[in-house]
LUMDOLUM-971199 format. One line per field, with one value per residue: x, y, z of N, C-alpha, C, O in turn. Coordinates in nm, 2 decimals. Layout:
BEGIN
nX	[X,...] .
nY	[Y,...] .
nZ	[Z,...] .
caX	[X,...] .
caY	[Y,...] .
caZ	[Z,...] .
cX	[X,...] .
cY	[Y,...] .
cZ	[Z,...] .
oX	[X,...] .
oY	[Y,...] .
oZ	[Z,...] .
//
This chain:
BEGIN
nX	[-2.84,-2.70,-2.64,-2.79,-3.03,-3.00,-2.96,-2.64,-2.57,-2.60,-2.47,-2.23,-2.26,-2.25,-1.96,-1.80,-1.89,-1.83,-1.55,-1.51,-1.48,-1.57,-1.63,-1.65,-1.93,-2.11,-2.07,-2.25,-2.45,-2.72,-2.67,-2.86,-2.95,-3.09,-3.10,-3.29,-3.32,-3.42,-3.61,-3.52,-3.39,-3.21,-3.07,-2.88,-2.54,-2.36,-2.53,-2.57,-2.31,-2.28,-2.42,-2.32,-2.02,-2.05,-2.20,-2.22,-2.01,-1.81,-1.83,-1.70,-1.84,-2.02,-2.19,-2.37,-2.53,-2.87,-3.18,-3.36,-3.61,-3.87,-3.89,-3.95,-4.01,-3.84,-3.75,-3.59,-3.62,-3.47,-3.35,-3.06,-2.78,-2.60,-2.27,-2.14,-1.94,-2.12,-2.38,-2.57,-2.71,-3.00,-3.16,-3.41,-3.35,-3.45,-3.39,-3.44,-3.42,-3.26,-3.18,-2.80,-2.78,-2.84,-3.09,-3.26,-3.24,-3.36,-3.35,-3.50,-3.68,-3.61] .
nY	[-5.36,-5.01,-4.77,-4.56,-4.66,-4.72,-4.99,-5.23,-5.33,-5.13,-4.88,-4.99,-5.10,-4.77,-4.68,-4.90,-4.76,-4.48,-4.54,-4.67,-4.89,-5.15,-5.42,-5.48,-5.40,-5.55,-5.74,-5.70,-5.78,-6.07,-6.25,-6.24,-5.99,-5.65,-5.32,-5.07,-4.72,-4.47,-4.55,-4.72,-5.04,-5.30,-5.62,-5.87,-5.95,-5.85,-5.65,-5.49,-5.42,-5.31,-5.07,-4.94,-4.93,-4.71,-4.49,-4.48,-4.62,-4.61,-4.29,-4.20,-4.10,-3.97,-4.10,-3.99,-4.08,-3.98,-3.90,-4.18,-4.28,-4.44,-4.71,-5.08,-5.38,-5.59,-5.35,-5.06,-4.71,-4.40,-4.06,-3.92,-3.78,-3.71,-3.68,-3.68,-3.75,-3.75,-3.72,-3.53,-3.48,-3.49,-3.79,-4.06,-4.34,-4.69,-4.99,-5.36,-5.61,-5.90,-6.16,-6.11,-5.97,-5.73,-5.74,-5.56,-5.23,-4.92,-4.65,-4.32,-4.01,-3.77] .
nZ	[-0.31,-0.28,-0.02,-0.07,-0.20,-0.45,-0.71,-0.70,-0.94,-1.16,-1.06,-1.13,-1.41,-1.47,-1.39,-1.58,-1.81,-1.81,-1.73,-2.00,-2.11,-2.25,-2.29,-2.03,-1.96,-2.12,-2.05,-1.77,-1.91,-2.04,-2.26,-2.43,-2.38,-2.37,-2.55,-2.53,-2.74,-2.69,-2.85,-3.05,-3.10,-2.97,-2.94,-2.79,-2.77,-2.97,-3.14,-2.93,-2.86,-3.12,-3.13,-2.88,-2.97,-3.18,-3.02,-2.74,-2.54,-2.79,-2.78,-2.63,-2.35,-2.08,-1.81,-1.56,-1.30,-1.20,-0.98,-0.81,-0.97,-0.98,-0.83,-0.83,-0.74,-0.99,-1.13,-1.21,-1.23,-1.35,-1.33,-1.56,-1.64,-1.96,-2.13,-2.43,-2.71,-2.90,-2.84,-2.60,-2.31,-2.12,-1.99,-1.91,-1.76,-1.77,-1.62,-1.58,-1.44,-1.39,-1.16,-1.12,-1.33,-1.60,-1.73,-1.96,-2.06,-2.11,-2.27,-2.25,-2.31,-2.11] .
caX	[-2.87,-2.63,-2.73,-2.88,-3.11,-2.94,-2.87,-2.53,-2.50,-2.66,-2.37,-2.13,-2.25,-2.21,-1.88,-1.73,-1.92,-1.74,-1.43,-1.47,-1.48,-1.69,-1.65,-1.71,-2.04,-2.17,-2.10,-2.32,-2.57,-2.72,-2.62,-3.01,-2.99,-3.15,-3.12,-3.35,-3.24,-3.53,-3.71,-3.44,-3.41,-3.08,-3.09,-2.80,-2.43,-2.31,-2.60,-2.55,-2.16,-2.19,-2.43,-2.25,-1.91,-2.08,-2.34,-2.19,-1.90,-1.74,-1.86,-1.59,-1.93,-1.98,-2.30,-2.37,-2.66,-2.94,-3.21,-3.45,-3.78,-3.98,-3.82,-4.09,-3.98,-3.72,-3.75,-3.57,-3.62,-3.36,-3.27,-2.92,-2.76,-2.54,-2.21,-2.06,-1.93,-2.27,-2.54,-2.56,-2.85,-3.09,-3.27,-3.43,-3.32,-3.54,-3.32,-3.52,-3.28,-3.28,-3.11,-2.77,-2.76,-2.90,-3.20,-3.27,-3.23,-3.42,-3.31,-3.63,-3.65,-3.58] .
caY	[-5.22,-4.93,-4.65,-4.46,-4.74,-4.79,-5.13,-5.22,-5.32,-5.01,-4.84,-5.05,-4.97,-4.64,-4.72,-4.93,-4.66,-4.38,-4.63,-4.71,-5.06,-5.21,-5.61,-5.50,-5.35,-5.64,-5.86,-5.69,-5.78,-6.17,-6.29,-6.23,-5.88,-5.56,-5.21,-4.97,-4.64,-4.38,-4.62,-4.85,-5.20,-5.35,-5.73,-5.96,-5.84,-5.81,-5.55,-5.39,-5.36,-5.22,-4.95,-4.89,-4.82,-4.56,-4.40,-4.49,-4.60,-4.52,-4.18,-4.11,-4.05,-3.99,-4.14,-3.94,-4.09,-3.92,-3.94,-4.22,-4.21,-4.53,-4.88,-5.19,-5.50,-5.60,-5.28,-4.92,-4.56,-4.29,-3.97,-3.94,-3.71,-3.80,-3.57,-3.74,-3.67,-3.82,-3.67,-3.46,-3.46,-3.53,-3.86,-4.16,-4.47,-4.82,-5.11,-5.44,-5.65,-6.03,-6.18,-6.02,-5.89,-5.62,-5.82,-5.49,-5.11,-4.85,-4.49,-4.26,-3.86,-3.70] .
caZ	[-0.31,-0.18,0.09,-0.16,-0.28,-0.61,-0.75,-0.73,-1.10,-1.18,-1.04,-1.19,-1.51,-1.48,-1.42,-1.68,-1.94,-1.79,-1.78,-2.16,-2.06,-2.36,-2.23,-1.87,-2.01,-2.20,-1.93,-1.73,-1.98,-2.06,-2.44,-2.50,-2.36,-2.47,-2.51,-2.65,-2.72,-2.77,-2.93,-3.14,-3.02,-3.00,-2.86,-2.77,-2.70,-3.06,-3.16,-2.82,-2.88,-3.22,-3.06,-2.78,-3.04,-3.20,-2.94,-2.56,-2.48,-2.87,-2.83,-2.49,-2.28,-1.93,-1.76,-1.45,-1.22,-1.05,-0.84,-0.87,-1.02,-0.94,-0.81,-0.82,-0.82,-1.06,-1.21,-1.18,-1.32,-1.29,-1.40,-1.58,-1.74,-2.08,-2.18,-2.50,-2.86,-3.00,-2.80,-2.47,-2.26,-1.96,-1.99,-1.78,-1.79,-1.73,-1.58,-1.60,-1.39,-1.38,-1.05,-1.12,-1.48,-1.64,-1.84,-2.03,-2.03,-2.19,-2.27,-2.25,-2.30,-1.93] .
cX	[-2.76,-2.72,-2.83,-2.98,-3.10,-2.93,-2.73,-2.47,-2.53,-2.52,-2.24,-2.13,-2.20,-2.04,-1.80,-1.81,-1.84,-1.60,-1.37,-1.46,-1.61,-1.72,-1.67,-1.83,-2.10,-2.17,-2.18,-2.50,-2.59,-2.69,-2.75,-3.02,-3.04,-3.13,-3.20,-3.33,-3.34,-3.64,-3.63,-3.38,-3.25,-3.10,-2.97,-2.64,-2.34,-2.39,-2.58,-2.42,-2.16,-2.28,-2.35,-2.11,-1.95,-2.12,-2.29,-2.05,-1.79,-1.76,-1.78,-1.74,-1.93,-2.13,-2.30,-2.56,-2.73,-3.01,-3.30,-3.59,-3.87,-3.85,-3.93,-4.00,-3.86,-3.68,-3.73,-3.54,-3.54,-3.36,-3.15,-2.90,-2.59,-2.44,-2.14,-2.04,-2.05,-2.38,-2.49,-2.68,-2.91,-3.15,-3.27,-3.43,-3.41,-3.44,-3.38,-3.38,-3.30,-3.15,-2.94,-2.71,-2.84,-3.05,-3.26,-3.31,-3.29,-3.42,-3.45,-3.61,-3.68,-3.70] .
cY	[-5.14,-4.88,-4.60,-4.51,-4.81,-4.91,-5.13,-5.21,-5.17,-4.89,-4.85,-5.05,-4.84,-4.64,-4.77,-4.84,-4.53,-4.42,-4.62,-4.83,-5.14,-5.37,-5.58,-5.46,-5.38,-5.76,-5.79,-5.73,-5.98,-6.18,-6.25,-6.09,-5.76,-5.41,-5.13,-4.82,-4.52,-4.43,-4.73,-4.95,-5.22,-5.49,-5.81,-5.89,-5.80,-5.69,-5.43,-5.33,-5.27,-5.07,-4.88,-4.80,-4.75,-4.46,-4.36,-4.50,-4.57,-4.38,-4.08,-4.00,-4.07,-4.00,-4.04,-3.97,-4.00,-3.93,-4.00,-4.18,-4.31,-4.65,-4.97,-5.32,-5.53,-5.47,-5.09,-4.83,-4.47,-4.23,-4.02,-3.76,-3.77,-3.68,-3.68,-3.65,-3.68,-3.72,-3.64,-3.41,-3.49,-3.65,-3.95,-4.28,-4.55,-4.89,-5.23,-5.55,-5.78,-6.11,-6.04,-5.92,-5.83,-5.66,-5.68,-5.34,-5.03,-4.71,-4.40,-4.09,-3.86,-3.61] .
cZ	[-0.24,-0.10,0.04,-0.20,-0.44,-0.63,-0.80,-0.86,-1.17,-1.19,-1.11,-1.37,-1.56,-1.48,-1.51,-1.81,-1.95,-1.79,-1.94,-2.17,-2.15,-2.31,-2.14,-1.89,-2.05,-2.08,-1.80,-1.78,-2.02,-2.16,-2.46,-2.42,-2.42,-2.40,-2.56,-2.59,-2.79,-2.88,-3.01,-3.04,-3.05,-2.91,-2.89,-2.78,-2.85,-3.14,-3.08,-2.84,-3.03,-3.21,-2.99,-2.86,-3.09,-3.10,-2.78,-2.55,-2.64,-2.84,-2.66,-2.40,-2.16,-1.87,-1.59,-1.42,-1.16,-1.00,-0.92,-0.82,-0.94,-0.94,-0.80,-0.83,-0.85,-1.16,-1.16,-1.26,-1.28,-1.36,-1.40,-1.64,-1.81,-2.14,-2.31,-2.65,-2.95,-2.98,-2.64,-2.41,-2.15,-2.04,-1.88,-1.83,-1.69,-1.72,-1.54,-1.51,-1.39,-1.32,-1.11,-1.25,-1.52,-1.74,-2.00,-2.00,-2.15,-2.12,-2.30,-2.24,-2.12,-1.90] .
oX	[-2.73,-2.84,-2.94,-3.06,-3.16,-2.87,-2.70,-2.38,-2.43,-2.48,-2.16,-2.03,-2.13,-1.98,-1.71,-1.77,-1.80,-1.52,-1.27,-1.40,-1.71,-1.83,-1.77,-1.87,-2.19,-2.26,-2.16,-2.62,-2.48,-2.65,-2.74,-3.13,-3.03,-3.13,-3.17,-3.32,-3.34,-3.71,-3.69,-3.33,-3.20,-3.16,-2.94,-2.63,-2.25,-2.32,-2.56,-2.40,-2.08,-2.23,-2.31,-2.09,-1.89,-2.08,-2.32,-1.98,-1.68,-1.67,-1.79,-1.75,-1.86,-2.20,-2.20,-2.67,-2.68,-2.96,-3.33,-3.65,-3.94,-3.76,-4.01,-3.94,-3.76,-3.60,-3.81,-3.46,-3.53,-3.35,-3.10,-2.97,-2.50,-2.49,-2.07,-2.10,-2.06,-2.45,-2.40,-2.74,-2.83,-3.20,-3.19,-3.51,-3.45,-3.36,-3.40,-3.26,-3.43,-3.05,-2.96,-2.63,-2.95,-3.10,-3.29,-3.40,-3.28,-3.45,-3.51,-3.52,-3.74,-3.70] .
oY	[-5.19,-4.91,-4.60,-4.42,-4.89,-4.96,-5.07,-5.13,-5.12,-4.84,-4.76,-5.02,-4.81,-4.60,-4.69,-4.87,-4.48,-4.33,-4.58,-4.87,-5.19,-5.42,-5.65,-5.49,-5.31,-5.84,-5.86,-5.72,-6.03,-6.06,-6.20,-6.09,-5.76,-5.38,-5.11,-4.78,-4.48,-4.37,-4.83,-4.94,-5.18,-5.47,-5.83,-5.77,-5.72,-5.63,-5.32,-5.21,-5.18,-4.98,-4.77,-4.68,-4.65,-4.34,-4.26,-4.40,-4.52,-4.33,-3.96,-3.88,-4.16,-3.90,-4.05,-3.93,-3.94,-3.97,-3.96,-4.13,-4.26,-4.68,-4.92,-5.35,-5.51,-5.49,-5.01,-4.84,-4.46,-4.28,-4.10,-3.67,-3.84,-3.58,-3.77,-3.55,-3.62,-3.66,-3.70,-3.31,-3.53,-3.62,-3.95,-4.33,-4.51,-4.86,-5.22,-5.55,-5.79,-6.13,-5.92,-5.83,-5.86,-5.57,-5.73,-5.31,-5.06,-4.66,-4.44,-4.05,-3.94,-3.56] .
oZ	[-0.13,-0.10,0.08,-0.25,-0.51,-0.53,-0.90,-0.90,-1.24,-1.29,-1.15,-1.45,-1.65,-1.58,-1.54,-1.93,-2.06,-1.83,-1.99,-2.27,-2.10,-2.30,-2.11,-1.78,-2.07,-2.04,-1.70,-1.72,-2.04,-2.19,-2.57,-2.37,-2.54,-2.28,-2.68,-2.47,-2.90,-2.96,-3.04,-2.92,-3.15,-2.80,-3.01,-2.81,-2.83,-3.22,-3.11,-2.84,-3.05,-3.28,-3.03,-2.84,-3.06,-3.10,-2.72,-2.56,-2.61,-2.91,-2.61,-2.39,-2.11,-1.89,-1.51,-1.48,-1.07,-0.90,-1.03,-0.73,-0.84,-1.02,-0.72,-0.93,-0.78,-1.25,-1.10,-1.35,-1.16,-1.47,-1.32,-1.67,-1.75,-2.18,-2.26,-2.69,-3.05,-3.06,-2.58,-2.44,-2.06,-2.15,-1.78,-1.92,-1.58,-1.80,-1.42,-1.54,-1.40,-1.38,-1.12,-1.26,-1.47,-1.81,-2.11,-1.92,-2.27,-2.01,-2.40,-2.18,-2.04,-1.79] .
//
């Protein structure tokens, strides 16, 4: 966790998406990982990557963290907000974490 209470990967995420860093972004994720994205399922890092090139990191987006919602567990809620060529917006992301990878993330209206 930082100061803030964040999880590190969490952080580092944000990072390699605002990087553009598509392998450092999947490797934050297990081979059986998942994202769901307002409701569409993506599972394992070849589904996730060919999301990600259109929607995330194709789409030259900038993830900006912000304050969280609920932490329990293995499990944290945060506002974000989302500036890209795709889509631009407020939402809240789910981070399901499993020791130190990302086990599965879910994009949610803000």
């Amino acid at each position: 966790m930082t100061q803030s209470g964040m999880p590190e990967i969490v952080e580092r995420l944000a990072a390699t998406i605002n990087a553009g860093d598509t392998d450092g972004f999947l490797a934050l994720f297990p081979s059986n990982g998942i994202v769901e994205d307002w409701g569409r399922r993506f599972e394992g890092h070849d589904a996730i990557r060919g999301w990600s090139d259109k929607e995330l990191i194709g789409a030259k987006g900038v993830l900006t963290l912000g304050r969280i919602i609920d932490q329990s567990g293995n499990r944290t809620s945060l506002y974000t907000d989302w500036v890209s060529s795709f889509f631009s917006g407020s939402s809240v992301f789910t981070f399901t974490l499993d020791g130190d990878l990302i086990r599965e993330m879910v994009i949610s209206a803000g």
